[in-house]
C-alpha positions as CSV (number, residue, x, y, z in Angstrom):
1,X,44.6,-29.5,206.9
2,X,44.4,-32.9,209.3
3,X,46.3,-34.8,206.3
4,X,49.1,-32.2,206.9
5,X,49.0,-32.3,210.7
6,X,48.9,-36.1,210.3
7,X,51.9,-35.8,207.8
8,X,53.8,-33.4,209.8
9,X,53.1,-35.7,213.2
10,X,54.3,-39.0,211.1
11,X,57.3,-36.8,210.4
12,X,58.0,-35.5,213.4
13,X,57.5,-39.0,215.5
14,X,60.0,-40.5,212.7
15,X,62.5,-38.3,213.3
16,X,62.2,-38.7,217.4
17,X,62.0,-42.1,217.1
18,X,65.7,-42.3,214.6
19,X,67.4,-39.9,217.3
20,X,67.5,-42.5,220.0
21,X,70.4,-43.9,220.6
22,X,69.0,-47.6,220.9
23,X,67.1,-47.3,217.4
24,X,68.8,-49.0,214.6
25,X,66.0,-48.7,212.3
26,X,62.1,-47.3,211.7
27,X,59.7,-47.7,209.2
28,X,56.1,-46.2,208.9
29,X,53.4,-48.6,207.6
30,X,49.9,-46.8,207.0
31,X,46.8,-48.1,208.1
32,X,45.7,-48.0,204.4
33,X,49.4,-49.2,203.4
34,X,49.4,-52.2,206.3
35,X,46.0,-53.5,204.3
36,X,47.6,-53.6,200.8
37,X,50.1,-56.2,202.8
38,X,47.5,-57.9,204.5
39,X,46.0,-58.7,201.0
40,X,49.4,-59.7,199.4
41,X,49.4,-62.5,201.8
42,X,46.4,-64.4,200.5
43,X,44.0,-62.9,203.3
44,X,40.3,-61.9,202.7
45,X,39.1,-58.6,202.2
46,X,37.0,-57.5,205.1
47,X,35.7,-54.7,203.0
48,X,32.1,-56.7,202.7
49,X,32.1,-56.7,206.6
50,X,33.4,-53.8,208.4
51,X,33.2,-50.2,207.1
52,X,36.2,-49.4,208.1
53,X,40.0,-50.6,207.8
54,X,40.9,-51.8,211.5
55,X,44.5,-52.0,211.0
56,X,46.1,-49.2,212.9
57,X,49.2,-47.2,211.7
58,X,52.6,-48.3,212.9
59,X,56.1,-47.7,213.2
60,X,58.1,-50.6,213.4
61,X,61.3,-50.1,215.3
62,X,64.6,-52.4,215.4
63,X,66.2,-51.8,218.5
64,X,70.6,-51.7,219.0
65,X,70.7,-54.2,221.8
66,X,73.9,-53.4,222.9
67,X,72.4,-49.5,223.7
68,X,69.5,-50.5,225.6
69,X,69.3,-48.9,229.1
70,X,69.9,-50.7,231.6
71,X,65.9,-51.4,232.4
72,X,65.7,-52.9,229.5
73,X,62.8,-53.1,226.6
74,X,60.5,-51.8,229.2
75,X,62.1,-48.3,229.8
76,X,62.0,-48.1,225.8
77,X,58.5,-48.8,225.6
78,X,57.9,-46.3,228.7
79,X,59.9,-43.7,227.4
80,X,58.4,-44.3,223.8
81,X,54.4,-44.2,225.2
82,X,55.7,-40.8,227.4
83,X,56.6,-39.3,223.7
84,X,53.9,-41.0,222.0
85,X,50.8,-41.7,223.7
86,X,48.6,-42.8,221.5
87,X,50.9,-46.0,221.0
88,X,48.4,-48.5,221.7
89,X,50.6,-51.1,222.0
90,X,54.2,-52.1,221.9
91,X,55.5,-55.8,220.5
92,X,59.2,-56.8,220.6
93,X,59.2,-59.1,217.6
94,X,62.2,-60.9,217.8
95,X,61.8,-62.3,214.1
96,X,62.0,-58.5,212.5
């Protein structure tokens, strides 16, 4: 049952996060998903070290510039941490 909760809040935060107008773009990487990357890039496993993976899960978002409010990046991440609070952070990447 917490898979599906977990599924159907993945889902549900997706679909939120699409209907803004200053979203262009989001993906969902997994915790478990984000390690599997991690690994493709030549890093070391940390398995032998911590029990447990300490990537977190993330959506990664590419913002429509020309939509932003008026505040900015910051009213995005402020509206998107009202919405989502367990965001523990928010990074504009410029490179993405």
């Amino acid at each position: 049952m917490l898979a599906k909760n977990y599924s159907m809040r993945v889902a549900e935060d997706s679909t939120w996060l699409t209907q803004l107008p200053y979203i262009n773009s989001v993906e969902f990487v997994s915790k478990e998903e984000a390690k599997k990357i991690y690994l493709a890039d030549d890093n070391q496993d940390w398995a032998g070290v911590l029990e447990t993976n300490p990537l977190p899960d993330a959506f990664f978002v590419t913002i429509r510039s020309v939509k932003l409010p008026a505040e900015g990046i910051e009213a995005v991440e402020a509206e998107i941490k009202a919405h989502m609070p367990v965001s523990d952070f928010i990074v504009a990447d410029p490179s993405r």
